[in-house]
C-alpha positions as CSV (number, residue, x, y, z in Angstrom):
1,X,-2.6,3.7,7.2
2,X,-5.2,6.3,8.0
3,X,-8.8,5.1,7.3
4,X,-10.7,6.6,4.0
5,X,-13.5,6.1,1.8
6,X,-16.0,7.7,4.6
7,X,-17.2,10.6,1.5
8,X,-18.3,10.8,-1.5
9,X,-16.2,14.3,-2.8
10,X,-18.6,14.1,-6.3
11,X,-22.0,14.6,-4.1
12,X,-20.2,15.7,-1.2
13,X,-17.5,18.2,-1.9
14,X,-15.4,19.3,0.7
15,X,-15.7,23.2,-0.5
16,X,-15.9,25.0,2.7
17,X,-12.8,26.2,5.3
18,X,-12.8,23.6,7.4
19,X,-11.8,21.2,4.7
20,X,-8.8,21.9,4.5
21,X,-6.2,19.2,3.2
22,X,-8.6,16.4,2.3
23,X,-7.3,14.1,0.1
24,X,-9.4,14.3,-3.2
25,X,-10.6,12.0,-3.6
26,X,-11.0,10.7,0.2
27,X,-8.5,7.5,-0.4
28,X,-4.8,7.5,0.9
29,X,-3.4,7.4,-2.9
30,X,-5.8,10.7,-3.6
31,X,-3.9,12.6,-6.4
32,X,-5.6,16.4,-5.0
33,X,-6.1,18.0,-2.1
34,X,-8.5,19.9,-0.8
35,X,-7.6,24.1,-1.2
36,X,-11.5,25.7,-0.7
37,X,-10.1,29.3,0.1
38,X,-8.2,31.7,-1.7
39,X,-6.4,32.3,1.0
40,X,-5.3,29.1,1.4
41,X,-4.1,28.6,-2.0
42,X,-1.8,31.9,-1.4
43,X,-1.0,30.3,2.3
44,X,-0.1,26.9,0.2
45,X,2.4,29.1,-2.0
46,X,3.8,31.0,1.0
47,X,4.3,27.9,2.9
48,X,1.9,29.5,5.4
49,X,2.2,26.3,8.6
50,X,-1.1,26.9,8.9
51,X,-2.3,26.0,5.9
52,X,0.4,23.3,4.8
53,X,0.3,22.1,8.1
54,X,-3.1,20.9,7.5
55,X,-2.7,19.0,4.1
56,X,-3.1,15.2,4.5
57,X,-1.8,14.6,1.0
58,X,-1.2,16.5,-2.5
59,X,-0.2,16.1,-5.9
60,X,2.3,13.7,-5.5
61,X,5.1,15.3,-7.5
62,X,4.2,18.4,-5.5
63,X,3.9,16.8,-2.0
64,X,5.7,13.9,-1.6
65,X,2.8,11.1,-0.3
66,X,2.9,10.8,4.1
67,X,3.7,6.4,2.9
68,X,6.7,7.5,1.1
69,X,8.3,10.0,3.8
70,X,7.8,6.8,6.4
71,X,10.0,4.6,3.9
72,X,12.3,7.4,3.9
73,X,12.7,7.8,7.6
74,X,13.2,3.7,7.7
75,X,15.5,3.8,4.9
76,X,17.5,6.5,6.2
77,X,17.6,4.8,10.1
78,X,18.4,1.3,8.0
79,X,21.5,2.6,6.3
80,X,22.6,4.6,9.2
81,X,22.4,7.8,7.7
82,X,24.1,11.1,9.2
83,X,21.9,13.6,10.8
84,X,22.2,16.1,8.6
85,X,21.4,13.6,5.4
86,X,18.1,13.3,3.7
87,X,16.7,10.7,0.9
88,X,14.0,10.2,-2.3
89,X,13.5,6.7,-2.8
90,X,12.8,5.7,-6.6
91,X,11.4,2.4,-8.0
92,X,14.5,0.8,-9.7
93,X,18.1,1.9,-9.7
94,X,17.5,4.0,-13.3
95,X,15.5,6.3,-12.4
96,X,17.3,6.7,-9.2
97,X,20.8,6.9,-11.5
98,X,19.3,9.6,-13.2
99,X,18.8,11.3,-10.2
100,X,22.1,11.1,-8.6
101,X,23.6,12.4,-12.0
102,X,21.0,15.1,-12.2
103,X,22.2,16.3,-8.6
104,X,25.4,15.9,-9.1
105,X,25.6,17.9,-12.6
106,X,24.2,20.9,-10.7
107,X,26.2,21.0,-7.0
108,X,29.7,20.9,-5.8
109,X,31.3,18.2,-4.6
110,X,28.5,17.1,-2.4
111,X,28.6,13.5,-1.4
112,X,25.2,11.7,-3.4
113,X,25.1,7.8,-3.2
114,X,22.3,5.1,-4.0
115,X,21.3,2.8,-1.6
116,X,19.2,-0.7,-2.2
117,X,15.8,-0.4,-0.3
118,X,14.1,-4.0,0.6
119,X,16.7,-6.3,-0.9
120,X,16.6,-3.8,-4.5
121,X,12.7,-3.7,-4.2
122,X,13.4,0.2,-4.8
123,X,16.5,2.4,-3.9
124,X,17.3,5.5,-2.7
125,X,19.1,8.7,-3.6
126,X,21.0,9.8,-0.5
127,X,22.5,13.6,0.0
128,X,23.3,16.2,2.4
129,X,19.9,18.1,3.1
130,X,21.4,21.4,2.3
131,X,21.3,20.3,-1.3
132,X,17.6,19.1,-1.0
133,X,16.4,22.2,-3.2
134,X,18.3,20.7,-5.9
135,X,16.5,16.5,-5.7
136,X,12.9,17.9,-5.4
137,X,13.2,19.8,-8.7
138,X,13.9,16.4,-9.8
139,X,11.2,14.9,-7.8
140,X,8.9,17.3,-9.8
141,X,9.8,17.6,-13.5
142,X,11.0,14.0,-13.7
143,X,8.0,12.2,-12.4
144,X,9.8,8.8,-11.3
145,X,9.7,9.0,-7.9
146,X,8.2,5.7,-5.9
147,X,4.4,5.8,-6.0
148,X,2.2,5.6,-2.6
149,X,1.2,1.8,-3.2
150,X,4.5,1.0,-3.9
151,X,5.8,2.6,-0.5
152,X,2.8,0.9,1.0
153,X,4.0,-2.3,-0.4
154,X,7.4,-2.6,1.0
155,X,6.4,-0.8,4.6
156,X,3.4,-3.4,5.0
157,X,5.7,-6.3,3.1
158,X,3.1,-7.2,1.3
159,X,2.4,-9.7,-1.4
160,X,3.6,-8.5,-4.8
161,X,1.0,-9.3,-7.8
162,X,3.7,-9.3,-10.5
163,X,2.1,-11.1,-12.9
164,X,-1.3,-9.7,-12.8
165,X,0.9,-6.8,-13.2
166,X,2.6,-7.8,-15.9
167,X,-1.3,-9.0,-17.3
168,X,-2.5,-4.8,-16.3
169,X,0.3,-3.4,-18.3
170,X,-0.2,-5.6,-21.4
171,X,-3.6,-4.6,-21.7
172,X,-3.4,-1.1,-20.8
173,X,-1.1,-0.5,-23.5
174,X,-3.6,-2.8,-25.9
175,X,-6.2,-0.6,-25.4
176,X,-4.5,2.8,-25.5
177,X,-3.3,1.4,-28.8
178,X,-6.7,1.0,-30.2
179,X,-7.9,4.1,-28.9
180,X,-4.9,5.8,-30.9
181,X,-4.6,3.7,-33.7
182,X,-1.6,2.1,-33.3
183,X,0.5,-0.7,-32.2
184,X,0.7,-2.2,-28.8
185,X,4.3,-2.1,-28.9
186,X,4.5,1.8,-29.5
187,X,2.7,2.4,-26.1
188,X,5.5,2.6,-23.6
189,X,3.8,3.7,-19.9
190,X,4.9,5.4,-17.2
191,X,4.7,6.3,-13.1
192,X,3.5,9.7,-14.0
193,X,2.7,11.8,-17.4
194,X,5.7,14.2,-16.5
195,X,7.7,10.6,-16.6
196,X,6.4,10.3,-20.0
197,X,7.6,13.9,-20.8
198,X,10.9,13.9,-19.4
199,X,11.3,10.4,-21.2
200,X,11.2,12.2,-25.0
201,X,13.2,14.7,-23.8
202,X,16.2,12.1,-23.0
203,X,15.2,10.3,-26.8
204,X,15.3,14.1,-28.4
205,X,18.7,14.7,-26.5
206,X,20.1,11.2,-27.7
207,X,19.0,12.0,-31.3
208,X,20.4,15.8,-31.1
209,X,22.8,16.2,-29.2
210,X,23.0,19.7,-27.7
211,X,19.9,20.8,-29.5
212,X,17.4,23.2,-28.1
213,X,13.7,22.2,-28.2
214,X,11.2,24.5,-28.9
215,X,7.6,25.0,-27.0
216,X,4.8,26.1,-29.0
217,X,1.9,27.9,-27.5
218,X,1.7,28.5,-23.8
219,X,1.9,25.1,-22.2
220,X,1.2,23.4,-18.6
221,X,4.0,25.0,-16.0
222,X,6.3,21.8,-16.0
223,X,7.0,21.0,-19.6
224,X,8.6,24.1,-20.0
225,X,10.6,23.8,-17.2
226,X,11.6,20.5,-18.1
227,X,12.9,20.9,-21.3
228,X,14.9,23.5,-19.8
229,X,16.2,21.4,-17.2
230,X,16.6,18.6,-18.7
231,X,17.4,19.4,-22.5
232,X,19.8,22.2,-23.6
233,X,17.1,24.8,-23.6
234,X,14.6,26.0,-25.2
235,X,13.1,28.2,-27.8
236,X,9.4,29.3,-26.2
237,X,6.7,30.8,-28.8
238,X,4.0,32.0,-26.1
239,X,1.4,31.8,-28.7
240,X,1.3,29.4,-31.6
241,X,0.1,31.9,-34.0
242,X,1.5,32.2,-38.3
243,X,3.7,34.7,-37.0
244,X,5.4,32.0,-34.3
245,X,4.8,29.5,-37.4
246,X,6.8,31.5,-39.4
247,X,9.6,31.4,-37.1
248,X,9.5,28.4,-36.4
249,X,10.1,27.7,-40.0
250,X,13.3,29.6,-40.5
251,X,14.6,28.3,-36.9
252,X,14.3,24.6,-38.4
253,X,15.5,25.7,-41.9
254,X,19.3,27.3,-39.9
255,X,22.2,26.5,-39.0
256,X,21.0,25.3,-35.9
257,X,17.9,23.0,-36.0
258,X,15.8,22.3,-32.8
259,X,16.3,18.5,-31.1
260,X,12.5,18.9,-31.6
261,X,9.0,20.5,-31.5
262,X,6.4,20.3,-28.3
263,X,2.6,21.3,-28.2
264,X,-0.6,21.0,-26.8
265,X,-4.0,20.3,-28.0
266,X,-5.6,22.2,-26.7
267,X,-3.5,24.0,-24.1
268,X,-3.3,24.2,-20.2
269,X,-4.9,26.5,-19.1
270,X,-6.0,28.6,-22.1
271,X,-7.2,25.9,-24.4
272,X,-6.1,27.1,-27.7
273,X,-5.1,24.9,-30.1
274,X,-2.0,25.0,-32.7
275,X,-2.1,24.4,-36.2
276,X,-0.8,21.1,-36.4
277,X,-1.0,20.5,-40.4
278,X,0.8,23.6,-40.5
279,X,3.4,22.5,-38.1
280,X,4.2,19.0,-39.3
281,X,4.6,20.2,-42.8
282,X,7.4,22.1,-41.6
283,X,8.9,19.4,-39.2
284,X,8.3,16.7,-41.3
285,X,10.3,18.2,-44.3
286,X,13.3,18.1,-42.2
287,X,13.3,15.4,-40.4
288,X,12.3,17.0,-36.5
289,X,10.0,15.1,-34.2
290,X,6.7,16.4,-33.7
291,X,5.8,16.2,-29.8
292,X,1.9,16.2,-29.3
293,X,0.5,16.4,-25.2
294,X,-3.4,14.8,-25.9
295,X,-4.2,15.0,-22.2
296,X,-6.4,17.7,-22.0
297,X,-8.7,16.8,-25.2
298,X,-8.3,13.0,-24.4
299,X,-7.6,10.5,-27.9
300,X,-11.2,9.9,-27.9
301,X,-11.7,13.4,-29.1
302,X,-8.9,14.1,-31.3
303,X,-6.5,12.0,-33.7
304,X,-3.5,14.0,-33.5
305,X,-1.3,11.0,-35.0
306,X,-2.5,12.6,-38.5
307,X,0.7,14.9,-37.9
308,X,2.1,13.8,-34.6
309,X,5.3,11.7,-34.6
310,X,5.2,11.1,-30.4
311,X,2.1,11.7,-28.3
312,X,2.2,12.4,-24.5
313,X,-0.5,11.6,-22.1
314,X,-1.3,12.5,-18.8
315,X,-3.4,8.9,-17.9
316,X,-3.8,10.8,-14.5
317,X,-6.4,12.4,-15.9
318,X,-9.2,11.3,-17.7
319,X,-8.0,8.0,-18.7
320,X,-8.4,7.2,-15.0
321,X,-10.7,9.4,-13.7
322,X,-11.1,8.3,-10.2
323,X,-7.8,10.3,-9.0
324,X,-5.9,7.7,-7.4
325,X,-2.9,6.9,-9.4
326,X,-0.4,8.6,-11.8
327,X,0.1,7.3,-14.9
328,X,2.0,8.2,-18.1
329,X,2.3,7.4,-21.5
330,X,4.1,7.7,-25.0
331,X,2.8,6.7,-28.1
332,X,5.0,6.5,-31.7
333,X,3.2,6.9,-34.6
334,X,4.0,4.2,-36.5
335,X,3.5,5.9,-39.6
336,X,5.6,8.3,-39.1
337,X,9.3,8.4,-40.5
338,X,11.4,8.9,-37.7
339,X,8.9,6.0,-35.7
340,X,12.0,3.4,-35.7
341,X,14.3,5.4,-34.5
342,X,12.6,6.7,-31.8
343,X,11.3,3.3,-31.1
344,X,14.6,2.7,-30.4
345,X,15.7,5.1,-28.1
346,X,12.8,5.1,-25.9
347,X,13.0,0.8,-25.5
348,X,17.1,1.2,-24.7
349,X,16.2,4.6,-22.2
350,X,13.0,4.9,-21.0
351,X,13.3,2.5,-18.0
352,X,9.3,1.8,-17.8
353,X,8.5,1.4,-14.2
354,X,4.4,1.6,-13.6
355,X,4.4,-0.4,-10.1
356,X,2.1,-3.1,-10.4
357,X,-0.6,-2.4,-8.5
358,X,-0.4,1.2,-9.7
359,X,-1.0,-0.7,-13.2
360,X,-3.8,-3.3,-12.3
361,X,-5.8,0.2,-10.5
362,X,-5.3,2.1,-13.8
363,X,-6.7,-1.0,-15.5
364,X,-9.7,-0.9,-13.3
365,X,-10.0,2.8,-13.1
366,X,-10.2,3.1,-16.9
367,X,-12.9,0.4,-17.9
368,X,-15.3,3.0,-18.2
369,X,-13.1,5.5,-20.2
370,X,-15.4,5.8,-23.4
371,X,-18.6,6.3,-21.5
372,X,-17.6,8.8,-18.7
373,X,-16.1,10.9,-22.0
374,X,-19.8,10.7,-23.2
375,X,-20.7,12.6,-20.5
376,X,-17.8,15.2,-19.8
377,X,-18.4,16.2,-23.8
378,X,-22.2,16.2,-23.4
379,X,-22.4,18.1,-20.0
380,X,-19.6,20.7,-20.1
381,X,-20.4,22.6,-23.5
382,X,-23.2,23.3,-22.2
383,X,-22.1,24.9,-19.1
384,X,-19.7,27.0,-21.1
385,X,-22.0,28.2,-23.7
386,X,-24.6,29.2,-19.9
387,X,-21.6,31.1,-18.5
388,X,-20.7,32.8,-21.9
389,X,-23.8,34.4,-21.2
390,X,-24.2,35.4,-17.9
391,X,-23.2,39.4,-16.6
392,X,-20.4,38.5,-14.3
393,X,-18.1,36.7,-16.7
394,X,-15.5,39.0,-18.8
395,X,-14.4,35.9,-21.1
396,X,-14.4,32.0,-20.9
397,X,-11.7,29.7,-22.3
398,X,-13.0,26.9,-24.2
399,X,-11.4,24.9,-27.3
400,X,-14.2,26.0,-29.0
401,X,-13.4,29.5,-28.9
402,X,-10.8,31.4,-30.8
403,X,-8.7,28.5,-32.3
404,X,-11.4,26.2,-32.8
405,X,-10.5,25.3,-36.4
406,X,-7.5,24.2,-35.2
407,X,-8.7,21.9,-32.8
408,X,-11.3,20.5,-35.1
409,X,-8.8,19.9,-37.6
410,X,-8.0,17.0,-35.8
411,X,-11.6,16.2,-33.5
412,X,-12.5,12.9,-34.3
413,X,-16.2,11.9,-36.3
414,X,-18.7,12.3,-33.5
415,X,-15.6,13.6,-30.8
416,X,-16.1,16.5,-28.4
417,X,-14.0,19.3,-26.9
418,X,-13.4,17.3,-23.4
419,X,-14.2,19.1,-20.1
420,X,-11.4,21.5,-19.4
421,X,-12.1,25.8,-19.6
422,X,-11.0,28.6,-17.8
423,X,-13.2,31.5,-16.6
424,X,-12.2,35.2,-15.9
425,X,-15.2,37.1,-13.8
426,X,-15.4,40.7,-14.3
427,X,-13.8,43.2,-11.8
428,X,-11.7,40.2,-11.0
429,X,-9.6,41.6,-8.5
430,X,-12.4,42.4,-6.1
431,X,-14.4,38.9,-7.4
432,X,-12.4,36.1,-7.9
433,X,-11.6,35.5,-4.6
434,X,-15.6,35.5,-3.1
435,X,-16.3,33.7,-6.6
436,X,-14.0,30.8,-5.8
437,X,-14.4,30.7,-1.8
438,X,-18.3,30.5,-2.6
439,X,-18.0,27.8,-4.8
440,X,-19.8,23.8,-4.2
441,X,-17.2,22.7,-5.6
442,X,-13.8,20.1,-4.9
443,X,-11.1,23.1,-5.2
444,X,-7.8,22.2,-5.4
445,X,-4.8,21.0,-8.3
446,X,-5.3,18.6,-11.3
447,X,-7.6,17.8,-13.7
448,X,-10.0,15.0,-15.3
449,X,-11.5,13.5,-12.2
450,X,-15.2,11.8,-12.3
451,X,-15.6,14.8,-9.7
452,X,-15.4,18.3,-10.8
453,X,-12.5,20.6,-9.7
454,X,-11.7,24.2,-9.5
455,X,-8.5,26.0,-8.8
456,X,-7.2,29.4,-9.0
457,X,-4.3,27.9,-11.7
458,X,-2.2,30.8,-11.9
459,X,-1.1,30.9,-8.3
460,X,-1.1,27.2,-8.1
461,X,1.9,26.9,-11.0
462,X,2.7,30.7,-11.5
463,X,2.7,32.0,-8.2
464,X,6.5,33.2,-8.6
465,X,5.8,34.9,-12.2
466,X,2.7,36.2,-12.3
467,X,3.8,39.5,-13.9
468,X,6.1,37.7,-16.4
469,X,2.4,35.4,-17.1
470,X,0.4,38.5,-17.3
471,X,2.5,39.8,-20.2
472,X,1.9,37.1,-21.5
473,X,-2.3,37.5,-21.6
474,X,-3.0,34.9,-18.7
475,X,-4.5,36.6,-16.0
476,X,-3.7,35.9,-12.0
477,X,-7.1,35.8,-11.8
478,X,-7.8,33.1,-13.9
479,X,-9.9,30.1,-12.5
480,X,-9.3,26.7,-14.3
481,X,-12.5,24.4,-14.0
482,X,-12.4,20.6,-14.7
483,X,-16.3,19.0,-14.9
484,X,-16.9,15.7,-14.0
485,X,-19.9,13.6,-14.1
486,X,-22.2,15.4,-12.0
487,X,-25.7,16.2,-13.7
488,X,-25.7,19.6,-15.5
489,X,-28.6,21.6,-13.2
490,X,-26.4,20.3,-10.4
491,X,-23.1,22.1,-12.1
492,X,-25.1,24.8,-12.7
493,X,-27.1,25.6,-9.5
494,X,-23.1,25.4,-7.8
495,X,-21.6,27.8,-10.5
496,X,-25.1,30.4,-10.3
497,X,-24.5,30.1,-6.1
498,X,-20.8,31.3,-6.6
499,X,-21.6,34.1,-9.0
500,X,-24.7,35.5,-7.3
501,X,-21.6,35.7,-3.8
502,X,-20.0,38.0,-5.8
């Protein structure tokens, strides 16, 4: 593999044009990549060779890691696959099972097989590549697809550290458990937080059969499109307002009663938050699971198990911070009434599969969770409150804005409102661009790093509906900004450079 680790992105951001395609962080198993023009973020959605020529790696859901396509190519030379045949190699033969029926459920009669990789070490999902289309929308809104390390592991043949492994896993979920309040065994993890996702959906569609779910407040591009893909639709409430609430209410009071409820708190990428008292009140009386993502505001800052029945996390994020693994979770609330039977479905379905040393970096990544949250809660409110008053910014998204009584409803004694907001400059068709080209700053997709990152977020997951969005109050303009651990005068000095371009 390709030599990394030469720079520092957090005091050395690669912000200008010739950075093109770094990994962010600079380590083969970087989670972001390096986007520092607007330009190259519309070249990215274009496909633009120029620009995705240039990208070393990506999200990995998104672009599928350079380690993995190499296993592919062997796998595919191994099994003496025809020319025109392509592969995605999964981690164990369930999650490549659920591939081969997804595929087959939506194509004709095209010939998809499984095939062991490295004596069952993984397996892959064989298929004509005319269908490809088809396996990388699973790729993306399933989340189960074989990690870097893991493709590493059985291209190098490396020595696999099961049962420090097993020992990572067993104390991740420990301490997610006592960060949430629960029980060990009601932490199941995951390769990715879509993994996570897609995982309640197939325990909502075991419970309900043919039930729509419904979405609650503008949400993160994939969970919608999940629970469309994977689920038998959806009922989507842009804004989680009393009127929505209302709805809601007489939707789970008909004849046809939703297989269950999902939310943020706070959203992605406007940071509102729903009223969840409100909400469980009405999904408690009848019995339908209450689906709450904490990834954004982070369980050290909220308890949403007050109302929640599941939670999702994203452990991508904060709970790792350094940006080199995904990671997923679900937590039951074991207090909640529908907890066994959930329980249930999710230890019979969910097919677990963090790779090891996925797990034991995780483990490593996240011993400084508490204190790096500190930080993020102590720096980025004031950063927000400098820009809220500064000439060139029309409006800033921030939990504490207009649904803050709804987030601190549920904020924990002495928790904060996390590091995520979303900025909209004034005149921001003939800004945003200079703004955001200007900026000192990693630029590219995710969120929750120990470095901070910026990203024109509408393009990045909208770019094919950004009128449909619009309606909708979320600007193509909009700039998503995650802050990380840098020093506040630093932050600052980078976000007064960018404005003063303008």
């Amino acid at each position: 593999m390709e030599k990394f680790g030469v720079r520092d992105v957090m005091t050395d951001p690669p912000w200008r044009g010739r950075d093109l395609g770094r990994p962010l962080p600079d380590t083969p198993y970087a989670v972001s990549v390096s986007l520092p023009n607007w330009q190259h973020v519309i070249g990215y959605e274009e496909g633009d060779a120029e620009v995705v020529d240039k990208l070393q790696t990506g999200y990995p859901r998104f672009f599928v890691p350079r380690i993995v396509r190499q296993l592919e190519r062997e796998c595919l030379s191994k099994i003496g696959a025809a020319s025109d045949e392509v592969c995605n190699i999964y981690p164990n033969r369930t999650a490549a099972g659920r591939c081969v029926e997804y595929i087959r459920e939506r194509t004709d009669g095209w010939s998809v097989r499984m095939e062991p990789v490295h004596q069952e070490h993984a397996f892959a999902v064989v298929f004509p590549e005319k269908i490809l289309q088809v396996a990388i929308d699973y790729w993306r809104y399933c989340g189960e697809g074989i990690s870097g390390r893991h493709a590493c592991f059985l291209m190098e043949r490396g020595q696999c550290r099961r049962q420090e492994g097993i020992a990572a896993r067993a104390e991740l979920r420990a301490r997610i458990a006592v960060d949430n309040g629960q029980n060990q065994e009601d932490v199941f993890l995951f390769p990715s937080g879509m993994a996570a996702v897609s995982a309640v959906q197939r325990s909502l569609n075991m419970l309900a059969p043919g039930k729509r779910s419904v979405q609650l407040d503008f949400p993160y591009v994939d969970v919608l499109r999940m629970q469309r893909e994977l689920g038998a639709g959806n009922v989507f409430f842009p804004i989680g307002d009393t009127k929505a609430l209302a709805e809601l209410k007489q939707l789970i009071e008909s004849n046809d009663p939703p297989c269950g409820v999902y939310c943020e708190l706070p959203s992605n990428p406007l940071l509102r938050s729903v009223d969840l008292p409100a909400i469980s009140e009405i999904t408690r009386r009848c019995g339908i699971p209450l689906v709450v993502d904490d990834t954004v505001a982070t369980n050290l800052n909220v308890d949403v198990f007050q109302y929640a029945d599941l939670v999702t996390t994203s452990l991508t994020k904060y709970f790792s911070g350094k940006g080199d693994v995904l990671a997923g979770s679900i937590t039951v609330n074991n207090s909640s009434p529908l907890a066994e039977v959930i329980r249930a479905t999710l230890v019979n379905k969910s097919g677990e599969n963090l790779w090891d040393e996925d797990a034991i970096s995780l483990l490593e990544n996240s011993r400084d969770y508490h204190q790096r949250m500190d930080r993020i809660n102590e720096t980025t409110p004031r950063l927000v409150a400098w820009l809220e008053n500064h000439p060139a910014i029309d409006r800033i998204w921030y939990p504490t804005g207009e649904t803050r009584s709804c987030y601190d409803a549920v904020r924990r004694s002495g928790g904060g409102y996390s590091g995520l907001f979303s900025l909209l400059l004034k005149d921001a068709d003939k800004t945003s661009a200079r703004f955001y080209d200007a900026l000192e700053m990693c630029k590219g997709p995710s969120l929750g790093a120990n470095f901070s990152l910026a990203c024109p977020y509408m393009l990045l997951a909208h770019y094919r509906e950004l009128e449909w969005c619009e309606g909708l109050g979320l600007s193509r303009w909009l700039v998503r900004v995650s802050i990380g651990l840098e020093d506040f005068d630093d932050l600052r000095l980078r976000l007064e450079k960018a404005l003063d371009a303008i």
